[in-house]
C-alpha positions as CSV (number, residue, x, y, z in Angstrom):
1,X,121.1,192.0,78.3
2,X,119.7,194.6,80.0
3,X,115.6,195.0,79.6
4,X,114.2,197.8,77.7
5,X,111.7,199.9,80.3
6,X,108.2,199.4,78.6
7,X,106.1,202.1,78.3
8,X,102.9,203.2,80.5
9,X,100.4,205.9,79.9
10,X,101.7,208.5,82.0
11,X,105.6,207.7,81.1
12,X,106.0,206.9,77.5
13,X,109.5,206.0,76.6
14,X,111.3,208.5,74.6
15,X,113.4,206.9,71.8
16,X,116.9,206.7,72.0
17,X,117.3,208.7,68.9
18,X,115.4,211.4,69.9
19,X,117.9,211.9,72.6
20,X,121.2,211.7,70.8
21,X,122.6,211.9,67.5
22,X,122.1,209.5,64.9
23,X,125.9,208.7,64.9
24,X,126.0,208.4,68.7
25,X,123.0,206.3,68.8
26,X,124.8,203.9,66.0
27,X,128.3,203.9,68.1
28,X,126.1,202.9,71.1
29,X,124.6,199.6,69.3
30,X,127.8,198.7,67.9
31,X,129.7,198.7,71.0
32,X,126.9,196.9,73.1
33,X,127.0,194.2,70.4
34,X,130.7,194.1,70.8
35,X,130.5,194.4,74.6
36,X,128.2,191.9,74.9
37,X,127.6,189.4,72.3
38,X,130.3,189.7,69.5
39,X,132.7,187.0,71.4
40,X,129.7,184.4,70.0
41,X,129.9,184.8,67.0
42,X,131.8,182.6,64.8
43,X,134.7,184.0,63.1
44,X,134.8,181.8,59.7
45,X,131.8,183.4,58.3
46,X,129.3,186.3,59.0
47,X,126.1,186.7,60.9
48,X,123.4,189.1,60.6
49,X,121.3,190.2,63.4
50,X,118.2,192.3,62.6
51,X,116.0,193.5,65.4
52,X,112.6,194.7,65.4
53,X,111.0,195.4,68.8
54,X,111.6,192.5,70.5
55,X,111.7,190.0,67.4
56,X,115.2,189.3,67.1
57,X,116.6,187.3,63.9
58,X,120.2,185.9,64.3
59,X,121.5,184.4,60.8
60,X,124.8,182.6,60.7
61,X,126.5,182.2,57.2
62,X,127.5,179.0,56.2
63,X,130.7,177.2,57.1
64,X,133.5,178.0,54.5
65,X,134.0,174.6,52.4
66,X,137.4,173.4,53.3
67,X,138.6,170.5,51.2
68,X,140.0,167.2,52.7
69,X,143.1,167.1,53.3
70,X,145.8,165.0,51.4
71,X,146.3,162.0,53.0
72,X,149.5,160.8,53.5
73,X,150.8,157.2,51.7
C-alpha cells in the first residue's frame, strides 16, 4: 500500500478530487483495489470495504450454505 503524504502547515494536501474528475478519481480506486488487494478476497460471497481516513472496515459475507453431500451406500 502505498502511504498517503500527511499534511503540514505550509503544504496541505490537496484532495484527489480536487484534481481530477469525479469519474477518474472512482476508476483510480477501483483499479488500485483490483491491482492490489482484489486477489484476497474470497470469491463465494462478497465483501465490503469502507474507508474513512485511515479507519478501514473490511466485512466478509458469509459462506454460502452448501448441503452435505449424499453419501454413498
Amino acid at each position: 500500500m502505498t502511504p498517503t503524504p500527511q499534511p503540514t502547515a505550509g503544504n496541505p494536501v490537496v484532495p484527489a478530487s480536487a484534481t481530477g474528475s469525479h469519474d477518474a478519481l472512482e476508476h483510480a480506486i477501483a483499479r488500485a483495489v483490483w491491482t492490489d488487494i482484489h486477489w484476497l478476497m474470497p470469491l463465494d460471497r462478497p465483501v465490503t470495504i469502507v474507508v474513512d481516513g485511515d479507519d478501514i472496515r473490511v466485512s466478509v459475507g458469509a459462506a454460502p450454505f452448501l448441503p452435505n453431500p449424499p453419501r454413498s451406500a
